[in-house]
Each structure stands twice: as C-alpha cells, then as structure tokens.
C-alpha positions in Angstrom: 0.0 0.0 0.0 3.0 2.2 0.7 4.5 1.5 -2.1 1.5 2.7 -4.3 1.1 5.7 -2.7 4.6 6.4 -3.5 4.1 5.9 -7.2 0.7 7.9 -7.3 3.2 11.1 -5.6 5.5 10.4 -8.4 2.5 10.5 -11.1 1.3 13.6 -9.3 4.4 15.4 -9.4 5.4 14.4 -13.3 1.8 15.6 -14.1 2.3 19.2 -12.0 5.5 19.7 -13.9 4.5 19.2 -17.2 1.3 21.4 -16.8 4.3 23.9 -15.3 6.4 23.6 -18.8 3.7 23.8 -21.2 2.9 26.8 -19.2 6.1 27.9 -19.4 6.2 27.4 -23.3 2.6 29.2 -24.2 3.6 32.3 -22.2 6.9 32.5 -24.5 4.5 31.6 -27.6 2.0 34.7 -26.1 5.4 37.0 -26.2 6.6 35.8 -29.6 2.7 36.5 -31.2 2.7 39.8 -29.8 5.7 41.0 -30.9 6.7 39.2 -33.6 6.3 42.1 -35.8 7.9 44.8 -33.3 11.0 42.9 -31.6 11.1 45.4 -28.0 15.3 44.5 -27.8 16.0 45.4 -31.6 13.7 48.6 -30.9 15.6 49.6 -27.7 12.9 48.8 -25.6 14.7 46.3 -23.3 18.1 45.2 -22.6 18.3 42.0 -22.4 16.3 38.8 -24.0 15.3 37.9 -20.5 13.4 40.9 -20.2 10.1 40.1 -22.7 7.8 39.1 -20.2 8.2 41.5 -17.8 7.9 43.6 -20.8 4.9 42.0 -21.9 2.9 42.2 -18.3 3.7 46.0 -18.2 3.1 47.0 -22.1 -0.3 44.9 -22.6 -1.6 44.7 -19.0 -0.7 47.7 -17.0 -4.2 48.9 -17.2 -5.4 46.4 -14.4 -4.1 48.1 -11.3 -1.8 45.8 -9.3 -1.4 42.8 -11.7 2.1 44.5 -12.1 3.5 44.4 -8.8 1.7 41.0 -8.4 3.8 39.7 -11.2 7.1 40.8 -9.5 5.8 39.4 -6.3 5.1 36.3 -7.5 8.8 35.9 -9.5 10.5 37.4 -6.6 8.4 35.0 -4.2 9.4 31.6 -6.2 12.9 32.6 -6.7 14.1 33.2 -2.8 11.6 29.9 -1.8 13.9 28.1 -4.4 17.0 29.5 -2.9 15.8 28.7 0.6 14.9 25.3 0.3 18.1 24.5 -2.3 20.1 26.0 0.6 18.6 24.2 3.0 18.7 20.3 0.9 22.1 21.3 0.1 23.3 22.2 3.5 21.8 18.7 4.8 22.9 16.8 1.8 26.8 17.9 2.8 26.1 17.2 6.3 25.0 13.5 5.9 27.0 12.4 3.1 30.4 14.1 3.5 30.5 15.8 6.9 28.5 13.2 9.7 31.0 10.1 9.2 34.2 12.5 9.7 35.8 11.7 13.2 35.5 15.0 14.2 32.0 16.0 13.1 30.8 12.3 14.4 31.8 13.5 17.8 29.4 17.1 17.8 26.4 17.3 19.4 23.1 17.8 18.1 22.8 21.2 18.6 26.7 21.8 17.4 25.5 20.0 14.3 22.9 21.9 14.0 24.4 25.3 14.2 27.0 23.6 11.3 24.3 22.8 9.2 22.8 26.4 9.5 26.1 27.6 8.5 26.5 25.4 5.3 23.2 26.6 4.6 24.4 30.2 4.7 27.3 29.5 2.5 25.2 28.0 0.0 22.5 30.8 0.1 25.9 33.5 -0.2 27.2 31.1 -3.4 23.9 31.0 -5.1 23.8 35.0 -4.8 27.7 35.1 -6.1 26.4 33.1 -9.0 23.5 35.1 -9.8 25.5 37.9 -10.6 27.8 36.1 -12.4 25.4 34.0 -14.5 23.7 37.6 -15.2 27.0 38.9 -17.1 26.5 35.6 -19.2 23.9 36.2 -22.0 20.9 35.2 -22.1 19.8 33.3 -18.9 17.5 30.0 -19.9 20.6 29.6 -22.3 23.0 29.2 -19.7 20.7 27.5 -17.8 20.1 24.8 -20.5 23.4 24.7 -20.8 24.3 23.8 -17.3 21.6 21.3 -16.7 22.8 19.2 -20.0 26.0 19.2 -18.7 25.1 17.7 -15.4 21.4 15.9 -16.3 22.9 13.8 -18.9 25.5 12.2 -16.6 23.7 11.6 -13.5 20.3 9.8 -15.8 23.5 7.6 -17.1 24.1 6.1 -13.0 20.3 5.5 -12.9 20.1 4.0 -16.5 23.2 1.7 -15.0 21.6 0.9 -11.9 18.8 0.0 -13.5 20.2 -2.2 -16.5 23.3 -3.4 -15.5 23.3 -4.8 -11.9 27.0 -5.7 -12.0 27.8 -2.1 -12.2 30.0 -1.0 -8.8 30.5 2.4 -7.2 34.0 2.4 -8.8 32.4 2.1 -12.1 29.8 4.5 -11.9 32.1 7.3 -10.3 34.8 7.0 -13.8 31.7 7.2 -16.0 30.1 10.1 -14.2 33.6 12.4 -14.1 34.3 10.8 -17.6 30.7 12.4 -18.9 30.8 15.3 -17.2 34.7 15.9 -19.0 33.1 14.9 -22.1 30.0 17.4 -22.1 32.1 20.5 -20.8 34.3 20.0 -23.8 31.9 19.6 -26.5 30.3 23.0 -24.7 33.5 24.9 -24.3 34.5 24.2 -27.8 30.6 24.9 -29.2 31.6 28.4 -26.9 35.4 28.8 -28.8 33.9 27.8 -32.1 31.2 30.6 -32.0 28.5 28.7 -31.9 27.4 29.2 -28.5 24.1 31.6 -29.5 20.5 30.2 -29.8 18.6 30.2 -32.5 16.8 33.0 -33.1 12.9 33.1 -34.9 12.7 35.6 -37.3 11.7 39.2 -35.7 11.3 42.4 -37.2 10.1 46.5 -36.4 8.3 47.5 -39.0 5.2 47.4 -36.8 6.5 49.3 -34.2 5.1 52.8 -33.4 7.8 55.7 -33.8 7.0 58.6 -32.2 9.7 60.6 -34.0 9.0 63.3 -37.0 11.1 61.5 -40.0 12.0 64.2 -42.7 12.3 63.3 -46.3 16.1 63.9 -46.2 18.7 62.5 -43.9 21.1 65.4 -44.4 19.1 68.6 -44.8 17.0 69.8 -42.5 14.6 73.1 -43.1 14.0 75.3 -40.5 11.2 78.1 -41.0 10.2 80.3 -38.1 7.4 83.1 -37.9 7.5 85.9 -35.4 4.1 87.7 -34.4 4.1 90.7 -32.1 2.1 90.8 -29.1 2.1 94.6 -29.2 -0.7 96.8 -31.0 -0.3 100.2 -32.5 -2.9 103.0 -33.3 -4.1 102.6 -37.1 -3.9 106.0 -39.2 -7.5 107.5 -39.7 -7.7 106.4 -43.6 -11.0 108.9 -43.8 -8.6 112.0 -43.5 -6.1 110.5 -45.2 -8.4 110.7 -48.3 -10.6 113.6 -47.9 -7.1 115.4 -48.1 
C-alpha cells in the first residue's frame, strides 16, 4: 500500500511539472505572437532577451491596477523559496553524506550539528547570490541555464540507467563514468563556446510594426528650418477717412 502511494506522488508530481512547462512554453508563444512584428530588444525597448515578459505584463496589461506588482511578487516570491529550500537540501545533503561520518563531526552534538548545518546553509545561500550575478554577465539566462543542466542531467540519468540495466555495475564504475561524462560534455560545450556557436537560434523578428513617435524628414542630411514671429504689441491705425478727404 506504501508503495503505491509512492508511485501515485511520483505521477502527481510528473503531471504538476509538465502542466508547469507547457505553461512555461505558451507564455513564450503569447510574447513571440505579440511582438513578432515589433521585436522590443532590436527597438531599444529592453536590454536584455530575458526581459520580454516583464515587458509583456507591463506594455499589454498595465491597465489592471496591481497585476504589475503581483507579477514581481510572484517571480521574486518563487525565486528566494527556491533559494531557501536549495540552501537548506544542500546544507543537509553535505552534512549527511560528507560531513557526519568524519571523526571529528561524528563526535558534535546535536545542537553543534545543527548550528554547522545552519552555517552550510548560509554558504550556500551567499554562493547561489555570487552566481546570480555572475550568470547575469553571461547572455541570455534559460541559455545558460540549458546549458548547465545538459551538462550535469545527462550524466547523473547515465548512474540510474546503469543501476537499472546493469546490476553488476560497482560504485567504482559509476564514479569513472560520471567524471568521464561530465569531462566529455564540458568539452563539447566549451569548444561549441570557442567555435562561435554558442548563440541560440533566433525566430525571425522584425520592427516594422513598431510605433515611432519621432518626426522623419524626407532627407537625412538637410533639415529646413522656418520660423514666424508675431508681435504681441498693438499700435494705433492712421484715420484712412482724413487720409483721403485730403
């Protein structure tokens, strides 16, 4: 019975996470649609690639007070209870697989290990800051991220795939294959990176539809200035009735 319930979590979660990508996917197909014909970072608009959507929820839906700020709650909101709770797994990963079997660390107490494990979280929590301002020098950001998780994804499936398939596989085994793939997918990256070939593929984008707001003259070079001058001031008009009995 246990062990079903267990597989119905798993189901549950695979189905949550691909709801969460195809999500994911339609809003970039929304930002595509809308601008296809007016491209906001070859305009000037934005900065950066990773800017659209943000873009997007202030150009189209600004007029609905507060869906704005809800927006950046809700980004800034998922990202620090990521970094939290990655702190947090990592700093009790560390602890139980590389720090609790130690002679000296066996010998702490439970509330020295604690205070250990609070300060491995902290480390963690500083790195992953350190690296978000690194990563955001890099380019575009689900690049890099796509990047990094082939790198590392394709590897650690391989142990599982061995565990799985071949049961005479030994720890010893498994470690040389995982460095081994992990030295075989940052080259084929780095050199992509050398080569020049490290950009995504772009869809075809254009601004012909956007709006300019600027007066274009018909030449480039000339411009043609006129100016008129009226004067504020009035003067007496001559009595034309005297003028011509005269």
């Amino acid at each position: 019975m246990y062990f079903l319930l267990r597989i119905r979590l798993c189901w549950f979660f695979l189905v949550g996470l691909w709801v969460l990508w195809v999500l994911f996917y339609f809003s970039g197909l929304v930002a595509y649609a809308t601008y296809s014909t007016c491209d906001p970072l070859a305009a000037g608009y934005i900065t950066k690639a990773d800017q659209i959507l943000p873009y997007l929820v202030i150009h189209k839906l600004s007029h609905l007070p507060g869906l704005a700020g809800l927006f950046v709650a809700a980004v800034y909101g998922g990202v620090l209870s990521s970094v939290s709770s990655f702190g947090n797994s990592m700093a009790c990963l560390v602890w139980e697989d590389f720090l609790k079997l130690r002679p000296y660390f066996s010998r702490l107490s439970d509330p020295a290990a604690t205070k250990v494990i609070k300060l491995l979280s902290s480390v963690t929590g500083v790195l992953a800051v350190i690296l978000g301002l690194m990563v955001g020098n890099l380019g575009n950001m689900f690049h890099v991220i796509n990047i990094i998780v082939s790198c590392v994804y394709g590897p650690i499936v391989g142990i599982f795939l061995s565990g799985m398939l071949l049961p005479w596989t030994n720890y010893k085994g498994s470690l040389v294959g995982l460095f081994g793939a992990f030295a075989i997918f940052a080259w084929l990256v780095v050199g992509k990176f050398i080569q020049g070939g490290g950009a995504p593929t772009m869809l075809p984008l254009s601004t012909h539809g956007c709006h300019n707001n600027s007066i274009t003259t018909l030449s480039p070079t000339i411009t043609f200035n006129s100016s008129t001058y009226f004067d504020l001031t009035t003067s007496e008009m001559p009595d034309l009735t005297s003028a011509s009995s005269e």
